[in-house]
C-alpha positions in Angstrom: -10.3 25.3 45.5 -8.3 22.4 43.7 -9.8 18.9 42.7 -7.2 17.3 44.7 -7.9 19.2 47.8 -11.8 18.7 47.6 -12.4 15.4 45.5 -9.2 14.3 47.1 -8.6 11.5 44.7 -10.2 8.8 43.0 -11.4 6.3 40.4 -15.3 4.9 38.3 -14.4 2.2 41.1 -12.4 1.8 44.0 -8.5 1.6 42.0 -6.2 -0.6 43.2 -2.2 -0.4 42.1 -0.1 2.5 40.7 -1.6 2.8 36.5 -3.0 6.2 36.1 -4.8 7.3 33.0 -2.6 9.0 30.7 -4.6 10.1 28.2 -3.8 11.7 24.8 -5.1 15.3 23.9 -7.9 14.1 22.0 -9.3 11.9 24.4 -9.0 14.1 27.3 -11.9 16.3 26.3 -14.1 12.9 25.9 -13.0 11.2 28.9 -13.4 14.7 31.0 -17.0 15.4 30.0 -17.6 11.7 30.4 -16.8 11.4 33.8 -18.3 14.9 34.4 -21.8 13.7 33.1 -21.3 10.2 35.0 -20.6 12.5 38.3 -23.9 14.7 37.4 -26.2 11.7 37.6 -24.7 10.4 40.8 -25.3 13.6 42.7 -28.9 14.4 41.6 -29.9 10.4 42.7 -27.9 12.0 46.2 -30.1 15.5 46.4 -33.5 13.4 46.0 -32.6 11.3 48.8 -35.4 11.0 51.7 -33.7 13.5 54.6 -35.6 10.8 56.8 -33.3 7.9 55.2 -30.3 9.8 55.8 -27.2 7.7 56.9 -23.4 7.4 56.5 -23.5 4.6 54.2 -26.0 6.2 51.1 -24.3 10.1 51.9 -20.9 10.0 53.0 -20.6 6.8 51.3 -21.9 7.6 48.0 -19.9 11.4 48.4 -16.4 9.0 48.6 -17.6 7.2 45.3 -18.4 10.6 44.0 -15.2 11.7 44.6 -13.2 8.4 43.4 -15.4 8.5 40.0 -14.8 12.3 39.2 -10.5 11.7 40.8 -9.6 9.0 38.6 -9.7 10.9 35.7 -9.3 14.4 37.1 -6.3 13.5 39.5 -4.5 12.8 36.2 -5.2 15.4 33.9 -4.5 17.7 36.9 -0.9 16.3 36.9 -0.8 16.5 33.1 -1.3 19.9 33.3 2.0 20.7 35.0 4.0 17.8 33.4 3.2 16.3 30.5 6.1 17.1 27.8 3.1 17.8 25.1 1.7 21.2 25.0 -1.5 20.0 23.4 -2.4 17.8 26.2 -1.6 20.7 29.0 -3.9 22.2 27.5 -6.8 19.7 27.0 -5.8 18.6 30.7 -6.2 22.6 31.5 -9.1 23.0 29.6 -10.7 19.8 31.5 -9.7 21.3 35.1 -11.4 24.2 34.7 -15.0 22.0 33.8 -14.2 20.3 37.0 -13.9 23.2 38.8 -17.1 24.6 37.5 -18.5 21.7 38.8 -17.3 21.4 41.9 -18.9 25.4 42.3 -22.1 24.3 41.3 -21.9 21.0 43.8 -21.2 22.9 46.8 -24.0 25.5 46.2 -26.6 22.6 46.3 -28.9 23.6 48.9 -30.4 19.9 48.6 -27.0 18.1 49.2 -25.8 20.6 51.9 -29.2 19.8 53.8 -28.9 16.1 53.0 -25.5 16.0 55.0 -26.5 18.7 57.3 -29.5 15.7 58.5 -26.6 13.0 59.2 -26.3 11.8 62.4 -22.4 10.8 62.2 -21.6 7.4 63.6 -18.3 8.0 65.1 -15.6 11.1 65.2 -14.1 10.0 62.2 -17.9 10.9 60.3 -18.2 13.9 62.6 -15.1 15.6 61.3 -15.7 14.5 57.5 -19.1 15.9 57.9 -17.9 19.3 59.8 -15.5 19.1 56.6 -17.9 19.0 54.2 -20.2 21.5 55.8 -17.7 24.4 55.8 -16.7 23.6 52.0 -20.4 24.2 51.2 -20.7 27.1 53.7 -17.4 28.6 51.9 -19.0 28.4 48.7 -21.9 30.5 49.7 -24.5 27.8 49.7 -26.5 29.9 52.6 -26.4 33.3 50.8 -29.5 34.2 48.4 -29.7 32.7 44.9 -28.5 36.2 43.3 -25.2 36.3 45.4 -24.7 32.3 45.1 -24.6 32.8 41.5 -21.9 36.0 41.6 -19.7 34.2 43.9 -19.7 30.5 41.8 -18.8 32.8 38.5 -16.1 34.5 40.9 -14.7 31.2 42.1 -14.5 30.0 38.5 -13.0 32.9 37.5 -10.2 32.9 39.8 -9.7 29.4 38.7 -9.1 30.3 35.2 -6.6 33.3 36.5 -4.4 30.4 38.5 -4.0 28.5 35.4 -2.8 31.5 33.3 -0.5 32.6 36.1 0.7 28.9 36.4 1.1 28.6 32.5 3.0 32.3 32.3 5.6 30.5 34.4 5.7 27.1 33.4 5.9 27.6 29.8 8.4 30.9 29.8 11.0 30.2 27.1 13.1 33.5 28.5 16.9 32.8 28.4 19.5 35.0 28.9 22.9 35.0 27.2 26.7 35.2 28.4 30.0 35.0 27.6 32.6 32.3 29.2 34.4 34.9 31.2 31.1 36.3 32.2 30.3 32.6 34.1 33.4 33.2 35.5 33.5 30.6 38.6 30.6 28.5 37.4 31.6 24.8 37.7 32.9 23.5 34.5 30.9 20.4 34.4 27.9 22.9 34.8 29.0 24.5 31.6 30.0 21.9 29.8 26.3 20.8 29.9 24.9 24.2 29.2 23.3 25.1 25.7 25.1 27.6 23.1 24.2 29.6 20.8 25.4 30.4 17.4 27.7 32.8 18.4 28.9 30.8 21.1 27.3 32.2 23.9 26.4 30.1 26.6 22.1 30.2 27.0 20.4 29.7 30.5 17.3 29.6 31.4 15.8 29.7 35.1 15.2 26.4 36.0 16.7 25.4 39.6 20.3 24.5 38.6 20.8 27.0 36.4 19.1 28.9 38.9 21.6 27.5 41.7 25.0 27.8 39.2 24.8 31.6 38.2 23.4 32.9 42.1 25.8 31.1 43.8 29.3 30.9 41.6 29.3 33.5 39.0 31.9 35.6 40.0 30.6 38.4 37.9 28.5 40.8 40.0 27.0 42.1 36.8 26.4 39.1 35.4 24.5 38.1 38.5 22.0 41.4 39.1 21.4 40.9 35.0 20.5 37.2 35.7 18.3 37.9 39.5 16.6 40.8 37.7 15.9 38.6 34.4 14.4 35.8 36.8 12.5 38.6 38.9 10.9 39.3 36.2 9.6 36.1 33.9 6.1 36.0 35.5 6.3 39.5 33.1 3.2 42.4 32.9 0.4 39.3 32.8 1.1 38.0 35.5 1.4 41.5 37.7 -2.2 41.7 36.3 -3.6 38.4 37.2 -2.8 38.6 41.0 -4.0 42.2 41.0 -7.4 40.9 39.0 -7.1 37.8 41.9 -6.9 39.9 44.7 -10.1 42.2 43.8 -11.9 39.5 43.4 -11.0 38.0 46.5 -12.2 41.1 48.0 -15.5 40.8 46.3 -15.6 36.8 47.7 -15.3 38.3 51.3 -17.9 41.2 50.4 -20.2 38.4 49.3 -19.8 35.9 52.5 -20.1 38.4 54.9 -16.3 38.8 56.2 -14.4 42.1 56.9 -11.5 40.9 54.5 -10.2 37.8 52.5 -7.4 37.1 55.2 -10.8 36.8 57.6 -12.8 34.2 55.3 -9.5 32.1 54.6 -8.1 31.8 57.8 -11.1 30.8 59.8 -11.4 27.4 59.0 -7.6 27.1 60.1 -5.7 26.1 62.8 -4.7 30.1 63.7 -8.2 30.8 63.3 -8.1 34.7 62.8 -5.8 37.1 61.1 -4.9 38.7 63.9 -3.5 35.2 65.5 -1.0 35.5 62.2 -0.3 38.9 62.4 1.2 38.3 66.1 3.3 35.2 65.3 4.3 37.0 62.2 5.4 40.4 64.4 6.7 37.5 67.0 9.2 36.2 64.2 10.2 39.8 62.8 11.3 40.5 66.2 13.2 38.0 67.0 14.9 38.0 63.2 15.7 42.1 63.3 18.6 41.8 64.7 20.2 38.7 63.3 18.9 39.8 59.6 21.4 43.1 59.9 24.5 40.8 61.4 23.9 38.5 58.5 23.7 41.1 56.0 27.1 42.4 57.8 29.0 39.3 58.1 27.9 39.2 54.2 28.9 42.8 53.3 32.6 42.1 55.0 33.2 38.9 52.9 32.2 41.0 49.7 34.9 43.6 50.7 37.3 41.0 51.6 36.1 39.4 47.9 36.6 42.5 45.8 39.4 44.4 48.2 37.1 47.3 48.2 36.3 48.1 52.2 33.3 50.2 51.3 31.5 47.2 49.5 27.9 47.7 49.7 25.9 44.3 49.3 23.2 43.6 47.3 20.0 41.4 46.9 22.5 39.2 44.0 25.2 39.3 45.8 23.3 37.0 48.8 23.7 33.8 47.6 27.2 34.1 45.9 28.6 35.3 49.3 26.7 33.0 51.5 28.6 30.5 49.6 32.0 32.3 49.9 31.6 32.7 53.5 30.8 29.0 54.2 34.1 28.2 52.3 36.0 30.5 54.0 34.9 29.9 57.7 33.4 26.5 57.4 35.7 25.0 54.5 32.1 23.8 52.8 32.2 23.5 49.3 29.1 22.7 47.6 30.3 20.8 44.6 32.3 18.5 47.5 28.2 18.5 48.6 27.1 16.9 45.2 30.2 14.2 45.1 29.1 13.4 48.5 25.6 12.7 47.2 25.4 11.6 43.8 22.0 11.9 42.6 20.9 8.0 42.0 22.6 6.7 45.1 21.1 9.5 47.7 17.7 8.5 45.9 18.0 5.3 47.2 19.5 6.6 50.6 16.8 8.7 51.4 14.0 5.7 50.2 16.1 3.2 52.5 15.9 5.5 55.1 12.5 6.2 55.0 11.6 2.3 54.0 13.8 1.7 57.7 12.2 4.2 59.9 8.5 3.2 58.9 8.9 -0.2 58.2 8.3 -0.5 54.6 9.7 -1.5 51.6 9.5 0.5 47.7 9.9 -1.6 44.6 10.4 -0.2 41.2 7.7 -0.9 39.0 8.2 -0.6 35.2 5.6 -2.0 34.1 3.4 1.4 35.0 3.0 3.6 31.7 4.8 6.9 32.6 4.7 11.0 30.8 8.1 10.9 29.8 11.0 9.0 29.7 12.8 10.0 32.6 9.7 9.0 35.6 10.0 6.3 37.0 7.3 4.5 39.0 7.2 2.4 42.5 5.3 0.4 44.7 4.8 0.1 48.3 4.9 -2.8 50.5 4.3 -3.2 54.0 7.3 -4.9 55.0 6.2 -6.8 57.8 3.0 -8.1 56.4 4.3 -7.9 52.6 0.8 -6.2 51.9 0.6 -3.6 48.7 -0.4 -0.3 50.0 0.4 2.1 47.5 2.5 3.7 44.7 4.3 6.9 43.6 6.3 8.3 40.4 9.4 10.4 40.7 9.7 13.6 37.7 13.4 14.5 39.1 14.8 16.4 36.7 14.3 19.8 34.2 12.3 20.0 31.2 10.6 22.6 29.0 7.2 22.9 30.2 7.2 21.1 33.0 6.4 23.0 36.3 9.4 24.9 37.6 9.2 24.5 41.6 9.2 21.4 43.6 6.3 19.9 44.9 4.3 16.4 45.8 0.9 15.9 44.0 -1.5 13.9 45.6 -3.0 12.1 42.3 -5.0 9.3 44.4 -6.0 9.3 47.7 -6.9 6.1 49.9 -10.0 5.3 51.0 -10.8 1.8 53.4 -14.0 2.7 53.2 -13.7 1.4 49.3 -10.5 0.0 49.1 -8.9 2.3 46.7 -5.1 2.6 47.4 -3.1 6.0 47.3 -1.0 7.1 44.2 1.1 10.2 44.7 3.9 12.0 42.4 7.2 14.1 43.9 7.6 16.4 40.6 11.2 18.2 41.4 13.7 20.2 39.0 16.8 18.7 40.2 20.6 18.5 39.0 21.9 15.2 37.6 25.1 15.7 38.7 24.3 15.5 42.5 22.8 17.0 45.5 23.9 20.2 46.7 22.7 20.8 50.4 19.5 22.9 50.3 18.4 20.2 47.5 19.0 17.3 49.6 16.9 18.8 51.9 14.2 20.0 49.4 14.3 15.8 48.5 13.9 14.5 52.0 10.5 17.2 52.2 9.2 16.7 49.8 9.1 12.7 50.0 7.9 13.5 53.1 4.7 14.9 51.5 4.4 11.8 49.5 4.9 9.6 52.7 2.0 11.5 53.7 0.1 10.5 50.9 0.7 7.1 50.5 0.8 5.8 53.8 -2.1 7.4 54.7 -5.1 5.1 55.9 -8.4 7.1 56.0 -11.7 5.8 55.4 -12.7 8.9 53.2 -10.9 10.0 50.4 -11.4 13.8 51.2 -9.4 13.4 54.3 -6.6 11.3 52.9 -2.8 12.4 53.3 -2.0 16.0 52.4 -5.7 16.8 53.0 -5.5 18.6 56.4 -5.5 22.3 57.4 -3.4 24.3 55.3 -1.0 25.6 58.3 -0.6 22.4 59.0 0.4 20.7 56.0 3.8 21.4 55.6 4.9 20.2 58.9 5.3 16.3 58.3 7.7 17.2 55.3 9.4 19.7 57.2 10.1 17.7 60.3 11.5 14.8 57.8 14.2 17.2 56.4 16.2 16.6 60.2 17.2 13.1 57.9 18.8 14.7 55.8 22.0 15.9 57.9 21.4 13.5 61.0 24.3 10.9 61.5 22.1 7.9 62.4 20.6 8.3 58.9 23.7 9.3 57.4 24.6 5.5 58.7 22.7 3.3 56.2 24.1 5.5 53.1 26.8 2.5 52.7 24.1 0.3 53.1 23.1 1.3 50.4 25.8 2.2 47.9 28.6 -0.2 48.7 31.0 1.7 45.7 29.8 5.0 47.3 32.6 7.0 49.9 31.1 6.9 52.9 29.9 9.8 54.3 32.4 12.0 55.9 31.1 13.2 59.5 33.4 16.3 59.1 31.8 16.9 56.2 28.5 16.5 57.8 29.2 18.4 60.3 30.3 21.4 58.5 27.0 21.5 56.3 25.3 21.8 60.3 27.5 24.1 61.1 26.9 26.4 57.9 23.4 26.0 58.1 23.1 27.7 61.2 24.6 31.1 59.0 21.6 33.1 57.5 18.9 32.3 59.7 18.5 36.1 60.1 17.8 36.5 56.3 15.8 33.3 55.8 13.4 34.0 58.2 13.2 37.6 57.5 12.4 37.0 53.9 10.1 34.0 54.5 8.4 36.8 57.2 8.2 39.0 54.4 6.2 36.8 51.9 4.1 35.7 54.9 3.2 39.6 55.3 2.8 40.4 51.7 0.4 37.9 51.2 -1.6 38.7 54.2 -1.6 42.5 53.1 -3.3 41.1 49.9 -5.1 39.3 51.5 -6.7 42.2 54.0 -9.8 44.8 53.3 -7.4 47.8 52.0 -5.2 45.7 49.9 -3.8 47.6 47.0 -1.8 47.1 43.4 0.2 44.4 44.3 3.4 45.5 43.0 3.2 48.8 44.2 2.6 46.8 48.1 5.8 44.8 47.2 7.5 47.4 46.2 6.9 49.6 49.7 7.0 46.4 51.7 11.0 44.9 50.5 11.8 48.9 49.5 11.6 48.5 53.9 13.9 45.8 54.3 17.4 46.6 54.9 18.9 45.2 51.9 16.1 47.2 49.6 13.7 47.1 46.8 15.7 46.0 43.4 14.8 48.4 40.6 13.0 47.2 37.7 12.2 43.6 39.6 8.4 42.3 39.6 8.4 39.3 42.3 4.9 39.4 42.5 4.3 38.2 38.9 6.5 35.2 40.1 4.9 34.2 43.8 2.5 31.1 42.8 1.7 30.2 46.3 -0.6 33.4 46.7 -2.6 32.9 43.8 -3.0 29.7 44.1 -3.8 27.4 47.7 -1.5 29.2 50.0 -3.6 32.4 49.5 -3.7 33.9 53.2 -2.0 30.9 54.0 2.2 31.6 53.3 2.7 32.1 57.0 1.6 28.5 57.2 5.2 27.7 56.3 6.6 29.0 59.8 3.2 27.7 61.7 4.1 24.0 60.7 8.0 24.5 61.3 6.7 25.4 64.8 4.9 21.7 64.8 7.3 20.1 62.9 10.3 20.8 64.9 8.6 20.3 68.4 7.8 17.0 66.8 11.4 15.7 66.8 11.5 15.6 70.2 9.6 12.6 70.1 12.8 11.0 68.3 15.0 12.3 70.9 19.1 11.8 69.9 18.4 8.8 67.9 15.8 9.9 64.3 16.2 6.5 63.4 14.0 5.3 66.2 12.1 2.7 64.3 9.7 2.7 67.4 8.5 6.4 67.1 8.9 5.7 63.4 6.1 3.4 63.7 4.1 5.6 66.1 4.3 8.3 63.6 3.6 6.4 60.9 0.1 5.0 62.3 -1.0 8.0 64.5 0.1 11.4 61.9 0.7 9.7 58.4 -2.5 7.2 58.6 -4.6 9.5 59.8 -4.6 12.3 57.1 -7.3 15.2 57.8 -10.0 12.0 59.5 -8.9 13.6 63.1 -7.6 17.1 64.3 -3.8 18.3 63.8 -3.4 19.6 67.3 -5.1 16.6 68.5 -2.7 14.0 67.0 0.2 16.2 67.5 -0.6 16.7 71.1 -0.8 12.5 70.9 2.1 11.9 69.3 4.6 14.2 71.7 2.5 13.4 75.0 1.9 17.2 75.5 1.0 20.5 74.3 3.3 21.7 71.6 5.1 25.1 72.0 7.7 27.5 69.8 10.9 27.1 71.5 12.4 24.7 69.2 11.2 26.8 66.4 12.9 30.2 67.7 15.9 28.1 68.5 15.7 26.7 65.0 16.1 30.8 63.9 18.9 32.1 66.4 21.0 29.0 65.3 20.6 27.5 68.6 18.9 24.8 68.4 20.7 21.4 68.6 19.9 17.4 68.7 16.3 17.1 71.0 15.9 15.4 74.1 13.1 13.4 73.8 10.1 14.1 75.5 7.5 12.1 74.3 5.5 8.9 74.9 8.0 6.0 74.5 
């Protein structure tokens, strides 16, 4: 379990503003065992505490200062670990996560605290549900079982811990490149390559970050240069990694031995919002149904634009070919080019779009800030404001673009959580691997979720730092930043880009319109695929679970498009080793939410009423009160799927709205 998801995030008192400690290697290892000995003293005073004096002010109270004390320094080095340019300090700030997470094993296996919180009589819901909270992190952690079997299962938990970081680290410090000629790039954009690193022999050198990632997949004409580059980056997590998640998923086994449960998928999922695995095998066979069919016209409609490519009728299409000739195929019969995409967007300009667009709908204002001490020279740092009251609520640092060493995905850290209880505002980080030359459309979209994580973060208003923001039920999660992608391609948001670039074009509604329009192509095979990591990971995650490449391999070698030779996926897929660990179907669970959601918004997503609704009732409120509760709140009903499997046959279009005005 990470620090940020059970210490939340915090400071040696309540912190106030956007500074973070960035400390150098050499004080990391002081500063960590400082805090770590300052946190030990705190919670033995806690464990002698009279069970008759028991109340929320010296538990719960004293847990959220806990919490802050231990957050303001580990939120940080937690970050550094996946960012920081230095490789001495990711590995001090790696070194200093895995002491936290020893203590945070030991901490939840105290019989005296669990007892001391198990005696609180909570003073109102929001106590209730941080209590129930806290109870079923101690309960997961074995703090019932018999001393012998506490003790296996904290040296299992810490175990696993180490494993994530060395999976992690494999990925975010690969230095593999792969070479090619100028005619071999064929069709890549010339900008692309004019940016592009050479060797000695004058070779053009890529790596796999995103828009390299995005320029060889999807323009290369060169079929072989594209399976040599998708089998190169299928493989980068290499033979460690393969070996990590199979070490993982034993001991995952053993974790569910231990507790008492009939698999992993059984001990994870409980404390969800699907509740059992055979609730997410359903949906998932629900989803495979309904994507069968549309997955083989895709792959067809695919196939034909191959043979129409290379004037050979009996083309046969291929797991590399995917991306090129979605790309073809929207040119052809939607006249979308992506590189008219990125001149559309250019990158600083949509930043500021998508920030006035988000500052309009919630009523909020963000204000550069750079006076706060960044990682590297390219982060920059802002501040929050309430815009009606002017109040500072909160701040966040954007990490756009590629680096060596950074981490490779795209994702929203949750460095500082709030807490009224304290005061402490909310600091959060949107760490991304973005071109400089533009958006394209699935990274405009990737922008507007994840800033809709951070919106999560730093807006949120919950007394306890445990529950704040991102800190709700793992199938949940993901639905606030999914719902917020709709901004991305709706015309009432599209509205205030002038607004905000006055020397931008405008945007084109034709063009607009045909990014909807090719959207709606390859549902079949997005949903498919995101079906089949969902599976995979719940197959790893059951009592039989075997080698997990030789599961992959039978599992995609089932798919109509194949099992590529030579590829090791596994060695690549983060999410299951870390938090998302019998949890990837969570994905489709929140698109369900987020997507019934927008009805509340109705035709208009720039409704700054249900902006403000949404704002106070689902970003405030963090994990402090159910999911289905507030989403039931929020759209005046019981939320259902149809959105969700209009959203996959392409049918889906603008919402009537249908909640509380």
């Amino acid at each position: 379990m990470s620090l940020a998801v059970l210490f939340s995030s915090a400071p040696l008192f309540a912190a106030q503003g956007g500074a973070l400690l960035l400390p150098d290697a050499a004080d990391i290892a002081r500063q960590c065992q400082q805090t770590i000995s300052q946190a030990k003293i705190k919670i033995a005073a806690l464990e002698k505490l009279p069970l008759a004096k028991v109340n929320a002010v010296n538990t719960l109270g004293e847990w959220n200062r806990i919490n802050q004390d231990l957050d303001h320094f580990g939120g940080p080095a937690g970050l550094l670990s996946e960012v920081s340019p230095s490789t001495p300090v990711r590995t001090a700030a790696d070194a200093c996560n895995l002491k936290m997470s020893a203590l945070i094993s030991d901490v939840l296996q105290s019989e005296a605290l669990y007892s001391r919180f198990k005696a609180l009589k909570p003073k109102d819901a929001i106590d209730a549900e941080a209590r129930a909270d806290l109870l079923s992190n101690f309960e997961d952690r074995g703090v019932n079982l018999p001393k012998e079997k506490r003790t296996e299962l904290a040296a299992i938990f810490n175990k696993i811990e180490k494993l994530q970081q060395d999976f992690s680290r494999n990925m975010r410090d690969n230095q593999a490149r792969m070479s090619f000629t100028a005619a071999e790039l064929k069709g890549v954009s010339a900008s692309f390559l004019a940016t592009a690193k050479k060797d000695a022999a004058g070779l053009y050198v890529l790596g796999f970050d995103y828009p390299e990632i995005d320029a060889v997949m999807g323009y290369a004409e060169n079929e072989v240069t594209r399976e040599r580059y998708y089998t190169g980056r299928m493989k980068i997590g290499g033979a460690a990694n393969l070996q990590i998640l199979k070490e993982v998923v034993e001991l995952r086994k053993q974790i569910a031995q231990l507790t008492g449960y009939p698999s992993y998928a059984a001990f994870a999922i409980r404390n969800k919002m699907a509740a059992t695995p055979e609730a997410v095998n359903t949906f998932l066979a629900d989803v495979q149904a309904r994507v069968a069919t549309l997955e083989k016209s895709d792959i067809e409609e695919l196939r034909q634009e191959k043979a129409r490519f290379t004037g050979k009728a009996d083309s046969v299409l291929k797991r590399w070919d995917v991306q090129f000739y979605e790309e073809q195929l929207k040119a052809s019969r939607y006249q979308l080019d992506q590189k008219q995409v990125r001149e559309q967007f250019p990158t600083e300009p949509t930043i500021a779009w998508m920030m006035n667009v988000t500052g309009t709908l919630y009523g909020v204002d963000f204000r550069p800030n750079a006076k706060l001490k960044t990682w590297h020279k390219d982060v920059r740092a802002y501040d929050v404001f309430d815009r009606t009251s002017k109040k500072y609520l909160s701040s966040f640092y954007l990490d756009l673009f590629p680096r060596d060493g950074k981490y490779k995905h795209a994702a929203a850290f949750p460095v500082r959580g709030v807490s009224t209880l304290s005061g402490q505002t909310p600091v959060s980080v949107l760490v991304t691997n973005f071109s400089r030359e533009g958006f394209n459309q699935d990274e405009l979209e990737t922008l507007y979720h994840e800033f809709g994580h951070i919106m999560h973060g730093v807006l949120s208003k919950t007394r306890y730092t445990m529950q704040a923001g991102t800190s709700v039920k793992r199938d949940f999660v993901e639905a606030p930043s999914q719902m917020f992608e709709e901004w991305a391609r709706r015309p009432e948001a599209g509205a205030l880009f002038n607004d905000t670039c006055s020397s931008c074009k405008p945007i084109d509604p034709k063009l607009v319109a045909k990014m909807d329009d090719a959207r709606r192509f390859g549902r079949g095979l997005k949903y498919a695929r995101q079906g089949l990591y969902s599976a995979y990971d719940m197959a790893l995650a059951a009592a039989d679970a075997g080698d997990p490449q030789a599961v992959w391999q039978t599992m995609e070698g089932k798919t109509p498009l194949g099992y590529v030779a030579g590829t090791e996926f596994p060695g690549t897929f983060g999410h299951i080793v870390g938090g998302y660990a019998a949890g990837y179907y969570g994905y489709m669970w929140s698109e369900v939410l987020a997507l019934d959601m927008l009805s509340a918004y109705g035709s208009n997503v720039m409704d700054v009423k249900q902006g403000k609704r949404y704002r106070e009732l689902i970003l405030e409120n963090g994990g402090q009160r159910p999911a289905m509760e507030l989403v039931e709140e929020f759209i005046g009903r019981k939320p259902n799927s149809d959105a969700f499997f209009q959203e996959i046959t392409g049918q889906r279009g603008v919402p009537t709205k249908t909640a509380k005005q």
